[in-house]
C-alpha positions as CSV (number, residue, x, y, z in Angstrom):
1,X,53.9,-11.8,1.8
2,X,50.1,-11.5,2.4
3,X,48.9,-9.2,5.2
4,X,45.5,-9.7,5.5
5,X,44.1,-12.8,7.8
6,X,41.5,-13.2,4.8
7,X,44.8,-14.2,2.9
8,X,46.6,-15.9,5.5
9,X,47.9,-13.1,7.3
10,X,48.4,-12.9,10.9
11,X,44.6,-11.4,12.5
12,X,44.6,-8.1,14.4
13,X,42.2,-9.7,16.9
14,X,42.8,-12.9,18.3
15,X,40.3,-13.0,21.8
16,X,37.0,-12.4,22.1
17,X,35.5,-9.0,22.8
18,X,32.9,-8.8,25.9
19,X,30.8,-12.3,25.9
20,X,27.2,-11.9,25.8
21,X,24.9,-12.4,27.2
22,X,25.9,-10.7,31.0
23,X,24.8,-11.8,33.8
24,X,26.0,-12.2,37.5
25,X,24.4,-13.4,41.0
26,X,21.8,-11.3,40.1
27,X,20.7,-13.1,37.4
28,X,21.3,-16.5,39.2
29,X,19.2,-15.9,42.7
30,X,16.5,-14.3,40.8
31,X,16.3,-17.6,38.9
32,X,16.5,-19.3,42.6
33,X,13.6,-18.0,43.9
34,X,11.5,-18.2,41.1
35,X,12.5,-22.0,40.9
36,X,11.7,-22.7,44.6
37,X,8.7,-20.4,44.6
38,X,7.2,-23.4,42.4
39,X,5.1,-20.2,40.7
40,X,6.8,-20.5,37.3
41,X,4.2,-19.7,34.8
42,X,2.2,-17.0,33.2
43,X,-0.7,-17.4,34.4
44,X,-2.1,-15.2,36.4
45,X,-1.4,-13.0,33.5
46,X,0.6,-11.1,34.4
47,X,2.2,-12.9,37.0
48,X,3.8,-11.2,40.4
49,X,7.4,-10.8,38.2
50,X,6.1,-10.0,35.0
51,X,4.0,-7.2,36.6
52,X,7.0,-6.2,38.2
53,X,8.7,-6.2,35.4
54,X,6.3,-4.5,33.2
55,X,6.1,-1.3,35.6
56,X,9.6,-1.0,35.9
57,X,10.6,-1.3,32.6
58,X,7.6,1.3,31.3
59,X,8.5,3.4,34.5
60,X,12.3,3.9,32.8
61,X,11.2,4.7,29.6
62,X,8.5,7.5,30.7
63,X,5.5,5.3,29.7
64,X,2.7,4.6,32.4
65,X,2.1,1.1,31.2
66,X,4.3,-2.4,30.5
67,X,3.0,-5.5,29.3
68,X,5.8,-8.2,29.3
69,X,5.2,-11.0,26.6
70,X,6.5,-13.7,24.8
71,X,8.5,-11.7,22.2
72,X,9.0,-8.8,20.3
73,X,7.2,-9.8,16.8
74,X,4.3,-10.9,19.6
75,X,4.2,-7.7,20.9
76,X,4.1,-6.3,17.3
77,X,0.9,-8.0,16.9
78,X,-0.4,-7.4,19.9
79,X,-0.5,-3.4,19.7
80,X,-1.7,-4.0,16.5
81,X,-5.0,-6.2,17.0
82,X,-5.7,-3.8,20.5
83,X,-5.4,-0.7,18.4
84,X,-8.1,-2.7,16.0
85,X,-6.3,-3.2,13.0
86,X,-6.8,-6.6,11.1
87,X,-8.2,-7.2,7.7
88,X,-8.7,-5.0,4.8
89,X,-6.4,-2.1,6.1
90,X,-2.9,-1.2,5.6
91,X,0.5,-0.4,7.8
92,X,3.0,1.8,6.8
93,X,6.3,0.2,7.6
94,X,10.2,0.9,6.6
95,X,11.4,-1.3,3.6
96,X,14.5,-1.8,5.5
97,X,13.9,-3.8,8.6
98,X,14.3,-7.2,10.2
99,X,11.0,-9.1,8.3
100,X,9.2,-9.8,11.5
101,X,8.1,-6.0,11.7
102,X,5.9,-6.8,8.5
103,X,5.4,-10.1,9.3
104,X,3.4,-8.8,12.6
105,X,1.3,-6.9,10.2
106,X,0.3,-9.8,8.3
107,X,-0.6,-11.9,11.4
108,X,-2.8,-9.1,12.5
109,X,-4.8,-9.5,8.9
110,X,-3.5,-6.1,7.5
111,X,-1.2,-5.5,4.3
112,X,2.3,-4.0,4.7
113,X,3.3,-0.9,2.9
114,X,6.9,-0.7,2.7
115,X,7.9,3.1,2.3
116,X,12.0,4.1,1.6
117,X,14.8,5.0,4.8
118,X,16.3,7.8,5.5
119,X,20.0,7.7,4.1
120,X,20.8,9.8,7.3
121,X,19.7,7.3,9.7
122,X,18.6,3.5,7.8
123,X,14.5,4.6,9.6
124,X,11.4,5.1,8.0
125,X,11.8,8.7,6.0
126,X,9.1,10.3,7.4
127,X,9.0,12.6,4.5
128,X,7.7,10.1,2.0
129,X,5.2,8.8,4.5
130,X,2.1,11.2,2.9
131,X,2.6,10.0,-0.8
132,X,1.9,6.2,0.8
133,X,-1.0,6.8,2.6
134,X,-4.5,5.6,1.4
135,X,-8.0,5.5,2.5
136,X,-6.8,2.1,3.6
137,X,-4.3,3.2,5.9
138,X,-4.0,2.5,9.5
139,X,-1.3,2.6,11.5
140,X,3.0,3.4,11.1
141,X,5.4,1.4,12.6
142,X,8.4,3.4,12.6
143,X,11.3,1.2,13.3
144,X,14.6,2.6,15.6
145,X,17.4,1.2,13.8
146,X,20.7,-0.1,14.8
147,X,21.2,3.4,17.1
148,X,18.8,5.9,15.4
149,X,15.8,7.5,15.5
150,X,13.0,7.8,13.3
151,X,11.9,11.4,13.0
152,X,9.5,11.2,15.2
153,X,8.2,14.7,15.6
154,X,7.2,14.6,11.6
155,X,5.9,11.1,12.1
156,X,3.7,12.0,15.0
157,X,2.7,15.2,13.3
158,X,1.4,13.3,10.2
159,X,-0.6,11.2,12.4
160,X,-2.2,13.3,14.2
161,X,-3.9,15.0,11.2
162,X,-4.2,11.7,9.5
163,X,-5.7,9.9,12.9
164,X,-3.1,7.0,12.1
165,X,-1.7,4.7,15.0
166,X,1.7,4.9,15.8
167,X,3.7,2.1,16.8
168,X,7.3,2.2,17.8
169,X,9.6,-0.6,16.6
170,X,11.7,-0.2,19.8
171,X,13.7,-3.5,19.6
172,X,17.1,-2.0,19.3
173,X,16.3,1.6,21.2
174,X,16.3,0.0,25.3
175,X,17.0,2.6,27.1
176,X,17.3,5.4,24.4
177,X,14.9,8.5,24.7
178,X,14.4,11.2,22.0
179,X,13.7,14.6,23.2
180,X,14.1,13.9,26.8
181,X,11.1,10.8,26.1
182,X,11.7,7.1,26.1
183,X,11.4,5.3,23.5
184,X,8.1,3.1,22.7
185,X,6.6,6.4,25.0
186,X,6.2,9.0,22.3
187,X,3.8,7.2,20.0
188,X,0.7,4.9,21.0
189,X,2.6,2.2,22.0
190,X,6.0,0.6,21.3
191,X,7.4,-2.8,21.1
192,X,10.5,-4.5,22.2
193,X,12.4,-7.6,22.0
194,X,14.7,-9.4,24.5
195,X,16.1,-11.9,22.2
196,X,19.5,-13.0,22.6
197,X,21.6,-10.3,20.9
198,X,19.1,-7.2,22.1
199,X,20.3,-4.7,24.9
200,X,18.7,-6.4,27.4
201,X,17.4,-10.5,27.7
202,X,16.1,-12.8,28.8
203,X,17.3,-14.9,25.9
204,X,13.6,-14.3,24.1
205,X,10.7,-12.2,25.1
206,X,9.0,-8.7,24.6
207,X,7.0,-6.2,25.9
208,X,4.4,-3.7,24.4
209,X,4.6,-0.2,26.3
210,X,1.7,2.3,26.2
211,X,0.1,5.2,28.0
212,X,-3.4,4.0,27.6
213,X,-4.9,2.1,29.8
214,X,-7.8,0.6,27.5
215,X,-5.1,-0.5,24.6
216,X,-3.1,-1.8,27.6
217,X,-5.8,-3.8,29.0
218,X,-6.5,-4.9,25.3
219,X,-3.1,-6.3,25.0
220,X,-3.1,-8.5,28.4
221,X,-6.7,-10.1,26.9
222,X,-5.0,-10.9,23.5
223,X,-1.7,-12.3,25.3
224,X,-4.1,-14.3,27.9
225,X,-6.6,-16.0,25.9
226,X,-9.1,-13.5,25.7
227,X,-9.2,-13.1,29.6
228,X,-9.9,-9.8,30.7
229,X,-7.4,-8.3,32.9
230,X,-9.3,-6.4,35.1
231,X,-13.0,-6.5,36.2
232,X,-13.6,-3.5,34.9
233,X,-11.8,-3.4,31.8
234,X,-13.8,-2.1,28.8
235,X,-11.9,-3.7,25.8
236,X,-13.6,-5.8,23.1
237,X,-14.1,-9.5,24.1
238,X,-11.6,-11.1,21.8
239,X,-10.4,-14.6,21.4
240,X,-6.4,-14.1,22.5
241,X,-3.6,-16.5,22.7
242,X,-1.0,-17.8,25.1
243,X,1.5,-15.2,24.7
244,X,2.5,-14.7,28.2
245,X,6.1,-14.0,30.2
246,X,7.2,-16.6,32.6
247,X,8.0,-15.5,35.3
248,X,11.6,-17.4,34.8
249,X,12.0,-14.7,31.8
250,X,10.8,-12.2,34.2
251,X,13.1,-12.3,36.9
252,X,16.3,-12.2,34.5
253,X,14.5,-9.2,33.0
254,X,14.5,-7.4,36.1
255,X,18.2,-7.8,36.8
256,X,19.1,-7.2,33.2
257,X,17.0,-3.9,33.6
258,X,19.2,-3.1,36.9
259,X,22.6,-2.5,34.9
260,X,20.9,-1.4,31.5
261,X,21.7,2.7,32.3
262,X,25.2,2.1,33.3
263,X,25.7,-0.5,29.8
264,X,24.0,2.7,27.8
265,X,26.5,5.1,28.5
266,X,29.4,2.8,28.0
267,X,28.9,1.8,24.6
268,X,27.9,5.5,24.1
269,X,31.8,6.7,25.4
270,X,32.9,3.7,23.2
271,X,31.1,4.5,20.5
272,X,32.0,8.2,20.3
273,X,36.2,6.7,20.6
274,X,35.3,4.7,17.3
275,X,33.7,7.7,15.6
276,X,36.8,9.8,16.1
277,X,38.7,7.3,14.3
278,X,36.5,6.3,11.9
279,X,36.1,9.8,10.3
280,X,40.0,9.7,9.7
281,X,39.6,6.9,7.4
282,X,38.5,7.5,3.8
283,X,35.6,5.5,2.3
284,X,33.9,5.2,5.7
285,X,31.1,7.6,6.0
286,X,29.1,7.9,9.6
287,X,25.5,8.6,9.6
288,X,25.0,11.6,11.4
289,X,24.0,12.1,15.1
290,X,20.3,14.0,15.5
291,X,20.7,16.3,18.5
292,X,17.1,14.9,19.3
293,X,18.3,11.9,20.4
294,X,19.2,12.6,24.2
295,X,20.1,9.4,25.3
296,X,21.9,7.1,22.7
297,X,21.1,3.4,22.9
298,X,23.5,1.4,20.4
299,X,22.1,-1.8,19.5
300,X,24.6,-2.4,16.4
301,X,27.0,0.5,15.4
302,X,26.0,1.0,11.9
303,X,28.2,2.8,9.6
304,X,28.5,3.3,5.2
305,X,31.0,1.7,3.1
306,X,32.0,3.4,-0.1
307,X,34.0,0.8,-2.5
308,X,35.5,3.5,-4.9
309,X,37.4,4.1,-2.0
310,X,38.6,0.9,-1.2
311,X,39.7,-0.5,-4.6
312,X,36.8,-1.2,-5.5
313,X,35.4,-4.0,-3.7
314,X,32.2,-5.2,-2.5
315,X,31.0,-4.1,0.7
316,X,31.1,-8.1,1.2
317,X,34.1,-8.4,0.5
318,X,35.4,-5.7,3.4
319,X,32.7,-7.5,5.8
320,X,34.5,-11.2,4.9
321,X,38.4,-9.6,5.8
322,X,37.1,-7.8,9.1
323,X,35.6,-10.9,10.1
324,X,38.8,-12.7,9.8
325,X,40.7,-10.1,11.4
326,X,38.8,-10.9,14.5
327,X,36.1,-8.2,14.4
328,X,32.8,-9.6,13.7
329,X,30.2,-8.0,11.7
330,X,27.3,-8.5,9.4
331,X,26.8,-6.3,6.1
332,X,23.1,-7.8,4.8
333,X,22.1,-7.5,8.3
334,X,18.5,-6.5,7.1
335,X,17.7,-6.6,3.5
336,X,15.0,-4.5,1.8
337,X,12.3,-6.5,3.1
338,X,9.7,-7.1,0.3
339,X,12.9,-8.4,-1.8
340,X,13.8,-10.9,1.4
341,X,13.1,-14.2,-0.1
342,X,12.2,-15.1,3.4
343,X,9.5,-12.8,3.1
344,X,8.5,-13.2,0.1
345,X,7.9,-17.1,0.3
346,X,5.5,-16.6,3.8
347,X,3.9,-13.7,2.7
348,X,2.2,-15.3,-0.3
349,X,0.0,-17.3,2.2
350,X,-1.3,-14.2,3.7
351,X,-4.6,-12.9,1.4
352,X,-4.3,-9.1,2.4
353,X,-1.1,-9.0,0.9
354,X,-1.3,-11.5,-2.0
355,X,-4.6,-10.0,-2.9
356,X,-3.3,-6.6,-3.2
357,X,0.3,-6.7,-3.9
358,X,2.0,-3.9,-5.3
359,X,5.0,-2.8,-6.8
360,X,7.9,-0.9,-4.4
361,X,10.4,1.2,-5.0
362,X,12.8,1.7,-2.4
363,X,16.9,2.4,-3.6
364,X,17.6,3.9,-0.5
365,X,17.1,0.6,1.5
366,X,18.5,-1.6,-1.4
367,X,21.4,0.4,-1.5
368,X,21.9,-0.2,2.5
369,X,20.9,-4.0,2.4
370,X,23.0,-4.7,-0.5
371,X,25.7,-2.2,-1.0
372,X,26.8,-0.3,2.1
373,X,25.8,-0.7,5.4
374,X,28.2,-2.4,8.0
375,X,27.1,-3.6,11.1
376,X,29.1,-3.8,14.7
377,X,27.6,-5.6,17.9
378,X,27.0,-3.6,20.7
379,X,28.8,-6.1,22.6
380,X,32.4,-4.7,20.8
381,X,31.6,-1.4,23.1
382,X,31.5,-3.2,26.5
383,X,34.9,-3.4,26.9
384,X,37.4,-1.9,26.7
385,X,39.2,1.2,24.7
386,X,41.3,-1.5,23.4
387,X,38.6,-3.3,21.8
388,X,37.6,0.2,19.8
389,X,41.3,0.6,18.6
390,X,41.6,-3.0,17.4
391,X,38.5,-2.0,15.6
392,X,39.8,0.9,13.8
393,X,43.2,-0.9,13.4
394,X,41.8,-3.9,11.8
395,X,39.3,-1.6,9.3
396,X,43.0,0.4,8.7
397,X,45.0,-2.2,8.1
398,X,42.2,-3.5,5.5
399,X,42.5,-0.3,3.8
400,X,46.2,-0.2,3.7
401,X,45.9,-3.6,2.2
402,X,42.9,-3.7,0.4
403,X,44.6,-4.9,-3.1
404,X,44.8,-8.5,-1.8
405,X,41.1,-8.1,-1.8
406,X,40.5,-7.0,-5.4
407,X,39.1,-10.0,-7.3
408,X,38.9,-12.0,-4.2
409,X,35.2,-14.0,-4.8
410,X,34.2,-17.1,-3.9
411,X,31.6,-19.3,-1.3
412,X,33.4,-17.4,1.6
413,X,32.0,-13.6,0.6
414,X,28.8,-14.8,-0.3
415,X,28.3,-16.6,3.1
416,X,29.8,-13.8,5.3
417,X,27.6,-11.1,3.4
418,X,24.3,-13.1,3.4
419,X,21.3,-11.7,6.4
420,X,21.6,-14.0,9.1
421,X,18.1,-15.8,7.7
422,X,19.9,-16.4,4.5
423,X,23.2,-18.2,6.3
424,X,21.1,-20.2,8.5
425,X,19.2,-21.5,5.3
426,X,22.0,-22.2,3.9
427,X,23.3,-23.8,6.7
428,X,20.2,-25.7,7.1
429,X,20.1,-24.0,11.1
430,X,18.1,-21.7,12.9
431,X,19.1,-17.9,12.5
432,X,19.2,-17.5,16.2
């Protein structure tokens, strides 16, 4: 008789974990009053909510400016074309990412230049940033991955003597601080997302944090049309967009914020129950906690897969039986980008990167897109300690079982270890 629910087998999970998004009254009267305030917009820029928001949200991350925006690729580009960077210079960015961190670079004019992860942590290895750097170089976006840190001491020690701009990929860290400072506070200015799935939303939006007031008033001009935000505000007259908040997005920001400490340290209790059990079971290895990371924000629980363990499987094959046992996951989350097809095919239209496209080399990033990274929803940690066990139960009872996977291929494993991009293509449906 089978065991495993990939076989026909009975699942170990059979409810949903924690739904998300969350939201309560908060959420809902916020939306009132915006709604009968008849001021919905967001224009002025920013708006009475979205200024709100803006200081708040900077003020819990230890960064003296917020600029709330339309989303998190937006605010990419933003920091970006306010730091001055555009056409004819390069970005250092990780080569394992979600493709809209070098897709911001190529909306801003520049060229990406993908450099290897850390196999400790999936971010930008900061120690194979100076081999990458050029006369042509510009700026580092160091991306905070799934729940880790880049290094950012060595990172903001290499810009300093190379007079680089540093901007934080912050769309998983809300609410994480390294070294007793917030993330998207520690370099130039940082970037988040409040898309659907991220630690806090307002199903989409973003925000660009900063501790300059001239690249902050830059960033209001380019989200505003070019309008200056101030009277006195010395940026460069630029011709800008509409990339403003509403203040509908606002308001649900500002509630979201409200219970963002208290959902930080429960997935960090849940996540430490998982690790406990996880490091009993062979062919799972953990990547290891920095002690620099003083306040642990888990967007996805990411951990390694090792197949000699496990009978040899793909790691898509382990992702497609932990999906039928009730536990979702994703194992080509992110991809190594500048192999994405999706990249690939939009990039081409872009000169700065068609022009001067170069080879990459990056095994530590193919070898987490394609081979061993596993990826867990922070939502699975808002529960209970229930949820964690069926976790661990479920990726037991796999290993237990794991000869009813061996030879086990078809449409199924392909699907369930595709990025999200690639199923939605697939599926002929939007990825979000």
């Amino acid at each position: 008789m089978t065991q495993l629910a990939l076989r026909g087998g009975s699942p170990v999970r059979t409810t949903p974990f924690t739904a998300w998004p969350i939201y309560d009254d908060r959420e809902a009267n916020a939306l009132q009053t915006v709604l009968k305030s008849r001021n919905w917009g967001g224009y002025p820029c920013p708006n009475d909510y979205a200024r709100e928001f803006g200081k708040r949200f900077a003020e819990h991350h230890g960064a003296k400016y917020g600029i709330a925006v339309t989303n998190g690729t937006v605010s990419l580009e933003l920091a970006l074309g306010a730091a001055g960077i555009g056409a004819g210079d390069e970005v250092i960015v990780p080569a394992y990412t979600w493709e809209g961190t070098a897709a911001a670079v190529l909306f801003a004019g520049a060229a990406p230049v993908f450099v290897d992860v850390d196999p400790d942590t999936y971010c930008l290895d900061a120690r194979l940033i100076e081999a990458a750097i050029t006369k042509r170089t510009r700026a580092i976006i160091p991306v905070h991955l799934g729940f880790r840190f880049a290094d950012m001491d060595a990172i903001m020690d290499i810009a300093e003597r190379r007079k680089l701009f540093v901007l934080e990929d912050c769309a998983h860290a809300h609410g994480s601080q390294w070294r007793g400072k917030g993330a998207g506070s520690i370099g130039h200015a940082g970037s988040f997302s409040f898309q659907t799935s991220k630690l806090m939303t307002a199903g989409e939006g973003g925000a660009v944090t900063t501790n300059d007031i001239n690249l902050a008033d830059q960033v209001i001009r380019l989200a505003n049309c070019g309008r200056p935000p101030r009277r006195e505000s010395v940026g460069e007259p630029a011709l800008g967009h509409n990339y403003r908040m509403t203040e509908f997005q606002a308001a649900i920001l500002l509630a979201q914020l409200e219970r963002l400490t208290e959902q930080t340290e429960l997935r960090e209790r849940r996540t430490h129950r998982l690790e406990e059990g996880l490091r009993q079971i062979e062919g799972i290895s953990l990547l290891p906690r920095d002690p620099r990371i003083t306040r642990q924000a888990s967007y996805h629980y990411v951990f390694r897969f090792h197949p000699e363990q496990f009978g040899g499987i793909h790691r898509n094959a382990f992702v497609a039986a932990l999906n039928a046992e009730g536990v979702h996951c994703d194992g080509r989350f992110y991809e190594a980008v500048y192999r994405s097809s999706l990249f690939e095919f939009a990039a081409e239209k872009f000169p700065s990167w068609a022009n001067g496209k170069r080879d990459f080399d990056c095994p530590v990033a193919v070898r987490a897109g394609y081979e061993e990274s596993v990826w867990l929803p922070h939502q699975i940690f808002l529960g209970s300690e229930q949820d964690v066990d069926d976790v661990l139960t479920a990726i037991q009872k796999i290993k237990t079982h794991v000869a009813e996977l061996v030879g086990y291929e078809d449409e199924r494993i392909r699907i369930q270890g595709m990025s999200r991009a690639q199923r939605a293509l697939l599926e002929s449906k939007p990825p979000y």
